[in-house]
C-alpha positions as CSV (number, residue, x, y, z in Angstrom):
1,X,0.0,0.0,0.0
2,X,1.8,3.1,-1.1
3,X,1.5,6.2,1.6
4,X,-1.2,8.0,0.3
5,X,-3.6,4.7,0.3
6,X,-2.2,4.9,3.7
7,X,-3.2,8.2,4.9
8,X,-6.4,7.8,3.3
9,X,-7.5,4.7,5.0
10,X,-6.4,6.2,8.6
11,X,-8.8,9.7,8.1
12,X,-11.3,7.3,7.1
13,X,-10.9,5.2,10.0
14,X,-10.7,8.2,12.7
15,X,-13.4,9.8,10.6
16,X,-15.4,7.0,11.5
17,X,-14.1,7.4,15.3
18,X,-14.8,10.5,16.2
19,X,-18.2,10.5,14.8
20,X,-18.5,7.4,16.7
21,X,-17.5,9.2,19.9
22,X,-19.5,10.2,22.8
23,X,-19.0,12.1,25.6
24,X,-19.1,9.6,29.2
25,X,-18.7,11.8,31.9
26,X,-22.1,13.8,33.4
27,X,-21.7,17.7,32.3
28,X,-21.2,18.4,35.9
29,X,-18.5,16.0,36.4
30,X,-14.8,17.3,36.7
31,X,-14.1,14.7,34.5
32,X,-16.3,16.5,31.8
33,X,-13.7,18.8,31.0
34,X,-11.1,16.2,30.6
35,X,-13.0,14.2,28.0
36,X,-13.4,17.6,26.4
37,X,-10.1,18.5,26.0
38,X,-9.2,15.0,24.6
39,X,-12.0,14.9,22.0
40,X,-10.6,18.7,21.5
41,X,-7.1,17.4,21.0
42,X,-8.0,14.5,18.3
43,X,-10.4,16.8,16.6
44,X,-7.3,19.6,16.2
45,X,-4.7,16.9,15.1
46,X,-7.4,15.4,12.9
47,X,-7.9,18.8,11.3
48,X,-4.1,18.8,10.8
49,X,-4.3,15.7,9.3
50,X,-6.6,16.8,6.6
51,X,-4.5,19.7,6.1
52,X,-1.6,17.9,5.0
53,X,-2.7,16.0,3.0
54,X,-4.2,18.2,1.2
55,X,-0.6,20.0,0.9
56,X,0.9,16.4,-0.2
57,X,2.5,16.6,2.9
58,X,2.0,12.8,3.3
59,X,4.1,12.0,6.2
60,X,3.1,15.1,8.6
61,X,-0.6,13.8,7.8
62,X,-0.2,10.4,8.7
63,X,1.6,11.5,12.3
64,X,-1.1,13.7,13.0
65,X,-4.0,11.4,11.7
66,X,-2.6,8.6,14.4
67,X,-2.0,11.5,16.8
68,X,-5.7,12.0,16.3
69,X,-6.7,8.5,16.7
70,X,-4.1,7.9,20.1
71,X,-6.5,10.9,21.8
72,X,-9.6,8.6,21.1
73,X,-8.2,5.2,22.2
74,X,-7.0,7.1,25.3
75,X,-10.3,8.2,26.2
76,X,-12.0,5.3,24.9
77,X,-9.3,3.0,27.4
78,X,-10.0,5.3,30.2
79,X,-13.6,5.3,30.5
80,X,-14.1,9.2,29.2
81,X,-15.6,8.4,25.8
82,X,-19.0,6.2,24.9
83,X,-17.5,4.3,22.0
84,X,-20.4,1.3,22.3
85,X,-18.1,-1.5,23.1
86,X,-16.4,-0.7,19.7
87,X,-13.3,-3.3,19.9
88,X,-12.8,-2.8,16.1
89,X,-12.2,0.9,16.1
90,X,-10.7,1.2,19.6
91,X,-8.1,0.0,22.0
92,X,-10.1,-1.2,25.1
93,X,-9.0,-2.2,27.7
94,X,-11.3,-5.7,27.9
């Protein structure tokens, strides 16, 4: 698979993820703002993602694309994102 089949699977696949993503925490829970900043973090090095490889910089965009995705299974792992169970698309943790 040559990079660019590469990058365009990942955005796919975290596309896929962070629509898939839901917010755990209850608003008023301190750990409401955590999950927010994570989702907040994938979303940005998403964006960046997008960016790049849209300037055919191939390699920045597939760093930031599994940048993006790391923020997800992190939250997804420590209980601050609703993914459904989602084994496929996330690292859980059983």
């Amino acid at each position: 698979m040559d990079l660019r089949a590469l990058v365009d699977k990942d955005v796919s696949l975290t596309e896929t993820a962070l629509a898939k993503v839901k917010l755990a925490p209850p608003p008023r829970s301190h750990l409401r703002k955590v999950a927010e900043d994570f989702l907040e973090m994938a979303r940005a090095y998403f964006e960046d993602a997008k960016h790049f490889r849209e300037r055919g910089e191939l390699e920045k965009a597939l760093a930031n694309v599994n940048y993006a995705h790391g923020w997800l299974d992190a939250g997804a792992r420590v209980g601050l994102f609703d993914v459904g169970e989602d084994d496929q698309l996330f690292t859980l943790s059983e």
